[in-house]
VEXDREN-2710 file (C-alpha; in Angstrom, 1 decimal):
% VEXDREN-2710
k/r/px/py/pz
1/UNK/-23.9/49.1/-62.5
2/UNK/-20.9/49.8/-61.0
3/UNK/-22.1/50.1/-57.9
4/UNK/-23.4/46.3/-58.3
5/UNK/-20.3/44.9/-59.7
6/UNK/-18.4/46.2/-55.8
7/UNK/-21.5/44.4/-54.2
8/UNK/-20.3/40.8/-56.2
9/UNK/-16.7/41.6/-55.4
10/UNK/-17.2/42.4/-51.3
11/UNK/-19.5/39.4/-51.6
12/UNK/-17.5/37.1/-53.1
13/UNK/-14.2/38.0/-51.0
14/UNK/-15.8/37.6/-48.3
15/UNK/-17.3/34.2/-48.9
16/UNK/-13.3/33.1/-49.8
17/UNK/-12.4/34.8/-46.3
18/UNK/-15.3/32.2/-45.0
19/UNK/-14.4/29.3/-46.7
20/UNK/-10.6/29.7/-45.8
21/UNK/-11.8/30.0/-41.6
22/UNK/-13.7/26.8/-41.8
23/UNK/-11.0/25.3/-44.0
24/UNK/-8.6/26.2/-41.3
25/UNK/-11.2/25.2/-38.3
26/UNK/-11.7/21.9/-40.3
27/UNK/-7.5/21.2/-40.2
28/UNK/-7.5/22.5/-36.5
29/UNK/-10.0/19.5/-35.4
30/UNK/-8.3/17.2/-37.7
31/UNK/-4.9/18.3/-35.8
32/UNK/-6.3/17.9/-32.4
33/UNK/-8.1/14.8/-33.1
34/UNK/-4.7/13.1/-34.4
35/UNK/-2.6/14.5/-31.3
36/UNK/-5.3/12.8/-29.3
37/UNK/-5.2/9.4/-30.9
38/UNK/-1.5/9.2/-30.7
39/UNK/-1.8/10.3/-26.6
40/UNK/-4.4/7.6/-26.5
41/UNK/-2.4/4.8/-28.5
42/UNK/1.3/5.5/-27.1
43/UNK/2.5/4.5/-24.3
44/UNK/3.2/8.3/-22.1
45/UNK/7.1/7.5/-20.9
46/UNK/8.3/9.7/-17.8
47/UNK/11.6/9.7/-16.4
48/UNK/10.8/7.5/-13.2
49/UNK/13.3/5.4/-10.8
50/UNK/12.1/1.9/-10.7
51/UNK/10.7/1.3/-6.8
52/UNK/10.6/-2.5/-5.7
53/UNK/8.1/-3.5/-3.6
54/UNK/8.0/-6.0/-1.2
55/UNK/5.8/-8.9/-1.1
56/UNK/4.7/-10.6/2.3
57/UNK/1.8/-12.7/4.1
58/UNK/0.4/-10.7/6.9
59/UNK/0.3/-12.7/10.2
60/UNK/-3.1/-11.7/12.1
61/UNK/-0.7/-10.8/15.1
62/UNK/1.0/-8.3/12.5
63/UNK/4.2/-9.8/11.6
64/UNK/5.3/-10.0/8.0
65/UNK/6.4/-13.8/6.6
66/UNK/8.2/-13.5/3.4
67/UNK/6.9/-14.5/0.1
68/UNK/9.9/-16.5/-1.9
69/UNK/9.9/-18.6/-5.2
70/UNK/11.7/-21.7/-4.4
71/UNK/13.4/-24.1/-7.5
72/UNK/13.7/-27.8/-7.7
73/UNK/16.7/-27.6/-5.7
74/UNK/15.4/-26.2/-3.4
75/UNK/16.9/-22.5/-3.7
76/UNK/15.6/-19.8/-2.9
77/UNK/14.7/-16.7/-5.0
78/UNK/13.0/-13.4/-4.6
79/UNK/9.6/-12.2/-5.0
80/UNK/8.3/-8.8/-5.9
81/UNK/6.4/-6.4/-7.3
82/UNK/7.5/-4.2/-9.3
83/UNK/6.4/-0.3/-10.2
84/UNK/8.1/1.1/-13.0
85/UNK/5.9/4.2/-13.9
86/UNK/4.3/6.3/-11.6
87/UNK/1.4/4.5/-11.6
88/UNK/0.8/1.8/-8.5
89/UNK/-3.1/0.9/-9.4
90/UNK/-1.4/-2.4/-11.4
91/UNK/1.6/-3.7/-11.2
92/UNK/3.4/-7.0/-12.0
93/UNK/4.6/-9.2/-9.7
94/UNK/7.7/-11.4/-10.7
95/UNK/10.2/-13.7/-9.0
96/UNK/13.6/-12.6/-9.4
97/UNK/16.5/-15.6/-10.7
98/UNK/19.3/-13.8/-10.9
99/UNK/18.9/-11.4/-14.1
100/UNK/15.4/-12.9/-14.9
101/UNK/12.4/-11.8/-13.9
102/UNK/9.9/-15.1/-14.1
103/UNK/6.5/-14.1/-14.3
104/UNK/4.3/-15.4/-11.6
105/UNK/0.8/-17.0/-12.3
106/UNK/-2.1/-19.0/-11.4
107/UNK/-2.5/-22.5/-13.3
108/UNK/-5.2/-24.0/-14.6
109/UNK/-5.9/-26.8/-11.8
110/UNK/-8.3/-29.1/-10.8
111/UNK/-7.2/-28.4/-7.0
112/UNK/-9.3/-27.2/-4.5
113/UNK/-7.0/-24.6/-3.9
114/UNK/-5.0/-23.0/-7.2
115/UNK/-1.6/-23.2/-7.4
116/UNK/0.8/-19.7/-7.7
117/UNK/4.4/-20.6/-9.8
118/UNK/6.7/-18.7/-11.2
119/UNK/7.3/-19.6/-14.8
120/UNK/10.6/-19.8/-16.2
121/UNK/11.9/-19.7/-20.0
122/UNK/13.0/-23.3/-20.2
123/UNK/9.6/-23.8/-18.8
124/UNK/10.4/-24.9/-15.8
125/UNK/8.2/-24.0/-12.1
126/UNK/9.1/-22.8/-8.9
127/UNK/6.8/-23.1/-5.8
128/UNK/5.5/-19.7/-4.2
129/UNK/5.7/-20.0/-1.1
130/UNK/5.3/-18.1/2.4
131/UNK/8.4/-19.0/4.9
132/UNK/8.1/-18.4/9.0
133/UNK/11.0/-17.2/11.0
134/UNK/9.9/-20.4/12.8
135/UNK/10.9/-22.7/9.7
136/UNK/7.4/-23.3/8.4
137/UNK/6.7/-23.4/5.1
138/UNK/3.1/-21.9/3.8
139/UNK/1.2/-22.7/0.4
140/UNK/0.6/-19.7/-1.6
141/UNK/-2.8/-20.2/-3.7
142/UNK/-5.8/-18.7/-4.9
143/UNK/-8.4/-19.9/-2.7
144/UNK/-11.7/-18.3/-4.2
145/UNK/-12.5/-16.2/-6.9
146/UNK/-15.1/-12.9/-7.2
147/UNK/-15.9/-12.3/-10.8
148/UNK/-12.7/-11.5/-12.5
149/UNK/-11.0/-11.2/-8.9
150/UNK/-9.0/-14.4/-7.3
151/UNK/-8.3/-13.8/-3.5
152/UNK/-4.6/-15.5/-2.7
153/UNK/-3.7/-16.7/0.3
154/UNK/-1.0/-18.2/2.2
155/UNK/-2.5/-21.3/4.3
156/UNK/-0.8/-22.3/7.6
157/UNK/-0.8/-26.2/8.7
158/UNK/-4.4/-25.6/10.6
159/UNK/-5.7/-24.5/7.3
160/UNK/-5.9/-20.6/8.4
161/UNK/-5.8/-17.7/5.1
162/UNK/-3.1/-15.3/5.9
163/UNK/-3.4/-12.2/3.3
164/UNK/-0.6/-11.6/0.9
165/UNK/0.6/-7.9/0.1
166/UNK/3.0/-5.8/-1.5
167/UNK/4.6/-3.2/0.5
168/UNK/6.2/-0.3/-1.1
169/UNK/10.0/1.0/1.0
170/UNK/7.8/3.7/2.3
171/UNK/4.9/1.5/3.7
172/UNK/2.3/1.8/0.8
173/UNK/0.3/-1.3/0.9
174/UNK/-1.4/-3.2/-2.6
175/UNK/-3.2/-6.6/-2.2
176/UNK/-1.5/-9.0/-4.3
177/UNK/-4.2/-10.8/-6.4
178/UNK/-5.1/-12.9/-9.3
179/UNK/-6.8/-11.1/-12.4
180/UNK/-8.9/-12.9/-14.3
181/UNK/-9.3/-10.8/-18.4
182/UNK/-11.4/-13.8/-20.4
183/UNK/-14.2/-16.0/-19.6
184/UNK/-12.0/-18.9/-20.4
185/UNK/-10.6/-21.5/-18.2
186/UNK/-7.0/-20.6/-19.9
187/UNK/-6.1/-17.5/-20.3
188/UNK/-3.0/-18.1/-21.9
189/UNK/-0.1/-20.8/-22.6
190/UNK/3.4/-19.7/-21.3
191/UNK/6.1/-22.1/-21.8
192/UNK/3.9/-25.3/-22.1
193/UNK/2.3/-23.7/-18.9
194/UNK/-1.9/-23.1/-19.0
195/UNK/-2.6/-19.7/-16.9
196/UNK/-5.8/-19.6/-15.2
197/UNK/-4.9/-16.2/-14.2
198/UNK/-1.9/-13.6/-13.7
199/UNK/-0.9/-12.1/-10.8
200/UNK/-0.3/-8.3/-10.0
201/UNK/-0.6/-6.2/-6.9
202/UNK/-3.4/-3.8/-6.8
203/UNK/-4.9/-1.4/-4.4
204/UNK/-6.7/-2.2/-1.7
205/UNK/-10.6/-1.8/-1.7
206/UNK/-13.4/-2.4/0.4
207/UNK/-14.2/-2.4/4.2
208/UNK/-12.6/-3.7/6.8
209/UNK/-14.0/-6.2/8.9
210/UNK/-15.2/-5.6/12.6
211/UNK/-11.4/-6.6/13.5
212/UNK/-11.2/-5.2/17.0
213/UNK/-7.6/-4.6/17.5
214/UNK/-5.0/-3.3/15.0
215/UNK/-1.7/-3.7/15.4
216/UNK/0.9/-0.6/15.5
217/UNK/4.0/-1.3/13.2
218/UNK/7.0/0.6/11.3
219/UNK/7.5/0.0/8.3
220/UNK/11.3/-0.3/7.7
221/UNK/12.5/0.0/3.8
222/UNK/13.4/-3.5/4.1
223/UNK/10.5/-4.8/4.5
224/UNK/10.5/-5.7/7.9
225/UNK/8.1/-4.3/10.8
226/UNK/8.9/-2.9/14.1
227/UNK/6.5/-3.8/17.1
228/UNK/5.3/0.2/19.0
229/UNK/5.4/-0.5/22.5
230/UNK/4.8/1.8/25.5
231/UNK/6.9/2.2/28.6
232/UNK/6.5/3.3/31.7
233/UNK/9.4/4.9/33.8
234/UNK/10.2/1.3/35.7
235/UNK/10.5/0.4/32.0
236/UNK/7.1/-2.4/32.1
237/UNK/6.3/-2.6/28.6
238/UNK/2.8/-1.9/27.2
239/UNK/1.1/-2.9/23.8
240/UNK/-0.5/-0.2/21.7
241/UNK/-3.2/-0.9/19.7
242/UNK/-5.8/1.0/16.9
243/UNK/-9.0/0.1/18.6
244/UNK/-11.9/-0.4/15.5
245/UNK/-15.5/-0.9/17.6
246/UNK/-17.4/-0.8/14.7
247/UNK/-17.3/-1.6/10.9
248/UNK/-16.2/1.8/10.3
249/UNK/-11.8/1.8/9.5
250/UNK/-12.3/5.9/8.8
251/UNK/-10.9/7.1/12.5
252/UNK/-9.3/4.7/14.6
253/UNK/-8.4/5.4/18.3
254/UNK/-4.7/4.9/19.1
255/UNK/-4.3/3.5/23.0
256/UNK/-1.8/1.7/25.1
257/UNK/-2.7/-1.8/26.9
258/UNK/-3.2/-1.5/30.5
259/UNK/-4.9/-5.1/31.0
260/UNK/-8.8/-3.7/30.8
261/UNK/-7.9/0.1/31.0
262/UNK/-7.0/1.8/27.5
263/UNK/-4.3/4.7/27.9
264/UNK/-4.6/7.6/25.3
265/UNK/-1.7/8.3/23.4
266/UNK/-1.3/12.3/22.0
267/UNK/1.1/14.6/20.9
268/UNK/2.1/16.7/23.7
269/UNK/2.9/20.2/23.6
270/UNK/6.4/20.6/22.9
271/UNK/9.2/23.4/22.1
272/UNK/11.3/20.1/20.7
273/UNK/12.2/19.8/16.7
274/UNK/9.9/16.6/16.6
275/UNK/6.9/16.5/18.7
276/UNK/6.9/13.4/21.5
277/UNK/4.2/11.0/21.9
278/UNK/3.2/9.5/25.2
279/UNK/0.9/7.5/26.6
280/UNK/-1.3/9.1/29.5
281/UNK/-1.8/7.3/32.4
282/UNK/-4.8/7.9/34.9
283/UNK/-2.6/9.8/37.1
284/UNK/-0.8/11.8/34.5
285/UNK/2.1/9.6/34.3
286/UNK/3.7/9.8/31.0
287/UNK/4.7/6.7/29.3
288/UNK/6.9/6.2/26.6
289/UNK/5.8/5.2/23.4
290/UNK/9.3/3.5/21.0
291/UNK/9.4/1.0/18.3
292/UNK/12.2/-1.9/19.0
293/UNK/14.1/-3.0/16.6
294/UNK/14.9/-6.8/16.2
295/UNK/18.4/-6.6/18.1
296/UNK/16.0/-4.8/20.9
297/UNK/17.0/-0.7/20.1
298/UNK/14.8/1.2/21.2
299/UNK/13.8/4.8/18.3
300/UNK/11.7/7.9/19.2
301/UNK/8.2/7.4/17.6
302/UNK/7.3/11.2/17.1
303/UNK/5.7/13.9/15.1
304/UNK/7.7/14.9/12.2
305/UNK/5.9/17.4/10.3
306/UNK/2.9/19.1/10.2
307/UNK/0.8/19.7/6.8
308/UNK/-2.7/21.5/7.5
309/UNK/-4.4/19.5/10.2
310/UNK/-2.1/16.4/9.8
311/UNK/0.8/15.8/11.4
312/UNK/2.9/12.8/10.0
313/UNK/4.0/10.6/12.8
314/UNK/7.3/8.4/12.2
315/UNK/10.0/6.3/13.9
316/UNK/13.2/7.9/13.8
317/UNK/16.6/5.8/13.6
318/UNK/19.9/6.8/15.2
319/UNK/20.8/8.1/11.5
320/UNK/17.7/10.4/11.5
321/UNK/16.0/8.5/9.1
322/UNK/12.1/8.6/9.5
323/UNK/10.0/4.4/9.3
324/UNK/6.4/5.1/8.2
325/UNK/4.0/4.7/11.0
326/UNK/0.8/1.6/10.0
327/UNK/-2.4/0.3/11.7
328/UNK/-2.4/-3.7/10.4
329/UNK/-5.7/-5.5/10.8
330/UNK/-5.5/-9.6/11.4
331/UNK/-7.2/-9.3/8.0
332/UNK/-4.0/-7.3/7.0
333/UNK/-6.0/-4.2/6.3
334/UNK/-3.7/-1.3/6.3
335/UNK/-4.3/2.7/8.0
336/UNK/-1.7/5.2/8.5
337/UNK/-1.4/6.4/12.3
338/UNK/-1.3/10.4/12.1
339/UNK/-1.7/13.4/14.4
340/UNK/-4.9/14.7/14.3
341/UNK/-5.1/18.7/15.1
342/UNK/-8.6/20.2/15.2
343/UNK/-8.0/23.3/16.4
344/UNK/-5.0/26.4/15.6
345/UNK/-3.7/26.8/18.5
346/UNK/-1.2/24.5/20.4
347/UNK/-3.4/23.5/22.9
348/UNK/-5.8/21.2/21.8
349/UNK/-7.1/19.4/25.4
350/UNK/-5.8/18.8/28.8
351/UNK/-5.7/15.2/29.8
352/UNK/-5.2/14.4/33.4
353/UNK/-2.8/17.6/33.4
354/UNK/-1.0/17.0/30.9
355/UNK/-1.5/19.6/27.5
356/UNK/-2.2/17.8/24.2
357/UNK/-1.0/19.1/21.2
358/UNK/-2.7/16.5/18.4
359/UNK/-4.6/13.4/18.7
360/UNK/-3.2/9.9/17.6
361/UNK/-5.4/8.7/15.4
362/UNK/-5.1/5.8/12.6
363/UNK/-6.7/6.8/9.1
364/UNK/-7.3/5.4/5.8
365/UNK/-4.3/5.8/3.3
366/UNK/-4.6/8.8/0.8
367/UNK/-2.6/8.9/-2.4
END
């Protein structure tokens, strides 16, 4: 009997011992599952500087033609996108009035062509538009749509599509588009205004077209590009193209313009801090390749550093600061131009006696 009554008592402190674990397990889920809801339904707030990007038609000979908002009066404002979180995947683009920041949208239009304004409180508009050095002044519009997608353009007086961008200080590159989120002709009233769609800069996607050509280009902070030329030692200057010869964007060849000949350009084997790039002529002549500034400086276009089998190639100012180094497509497709090293050791190739250290190469952007 007394033997039985233990049994009950093991048996019965052992089920409380049970039901207190799944008790506890039970809470434990609970827990979790209400951490995770609030991760999912707050906003996650990091320390993060505010970067301003630049926004900009791309030329199909490379240049950049700014992208202003422009009041009644005929002033002249800012536009820009602006990242303010770590994230670069969707950002808004505003025009900036001196503390305001106007949103910037498409309007519900019966146009062929729909029209990009900046909206402001007292609900007046300002024109988006695309201004040349030259004095010309280019439409900014949507010009077709892809599902939820509108492609904006700025449209020169022969009725050409130049491709607007933002363009981070470092060189990063979004396509500015419209966004479409309902099925409905309006998405939304703003100030008396009917939106057809809202503008943000988003990363590019896709393939590029059978372009031929890319142009070479810094990238200074400011928005601006630097041509890369190539000169020989009598100083005749040379363009240097990314040469695309088929739909693939993946690994571009890097050359100098020599009328029909292409010169390669490479990283030559150096004991220098920075590693020099030169063109190679047929005869081994070494040519040098510079960006020019617009008041016609010439700065060193070299290897900077080396991570793995990349080398990061820049232009480096008289202040030693390094300008990212772009391919541009006419279509204003974006690559970065890197050094290319296949194998460990510093020779990679002879060519035409002269020893290679990396291939110059233009490659997709990685982030």
């Amino acid at each position: 009997m007394e033997k039985t009554k233990k049994s009950t008592v093991v048996f019965q402190a052992m089920f409380a011992l049970i039901f207190i674990a799944l008790f506890m397990v039970v809470n434990s889920c609970k827990e979790v599952k209400d951490e995770a809801a609030i991760a999912v339904n707050t906003e996650i707030t990091k320390p993060f500087e505010k970067v301003i990007w630049h926004i900009k038609a791309v030329h199909p000979d490379g240049r950049l033609i700014d992208v202003k908002a422009i009041d009644k009066d005929g002033d002249i404002y800012d536009v820009k996108a602006i990242q303010s979180t770590a994230q670069r995947s969707f950002m808004d683009v505003k025009a900036l009035v001196g503390e305001h920041q106007l949103p910037v949208k498409l309007l519900v239009s019966g146009d062929k062509y729909t029209r990009v304004k900046a909206l402001a409180d007292d609900g007046s508009v300002y024109d988006i538009k695309g201004l040349t050095p030259e004095g010309d002044t280019l439409d900014i519009k949507g010009v077709s749509r892809t599902k939820n997608i509108i492609h904006i353009k700025a449209i020169n007086k022969a009725g050409q599509f130049y491709g607007v961008k933002a363009i981070s200080p470092e060189g990063k590159l979004n396509d500015v588009k419209g966004v479409k989120m309902t099925d409905e002709q309006t998405e939304v009233l703003i100030n008396g205004h009917a939106v057809y769609a809202h503008i943000k800069a988003i990363p590019q996607a896709g393939m590029a077209s059978n372009n031929g050509r890319w142009h070479i280009m810094a990238f200074h902070p400011q928005g601006i590009t630097l041509d890369i030329k190539a000169f020989d030692p009598e100083g005749k200057e040379y363009d240097v193209n990314a040469i695309q010869d088929s739909y693939q964007r993946s690994m571009m060849d890097i050359k100098a313009i020599d009328g029909n000949n292409l010169l390669p350009i490479k990283m030559i084997v150096s004991d220098d801090k920075y590693t020099p790039i030169k063109a190679i002529s047929d005869d081994g002549i070494l040519f040098d390749v510079k960006a020019l500034t617009p008041d016609g400086r010439k700065l060193d276009v070299k290897g900077v550093q080396r991570v793995g089998n990349l080398i990061h190639v820049k232009a480096i100012n008289k202040d030693g600061e390094f300008y990212g180094i772009k391919a541009i497509s006419p279509d204003g497709e974006l690559n970065d131009v890197k050094g290319v090293k296949i194998n460990k050791v510093d020779l990679e190739t002879e060519i035409n006696g002269q020893k290679v250290f990396a291939h110059i190469k233009a490659l997709p952007q990685a982030y």
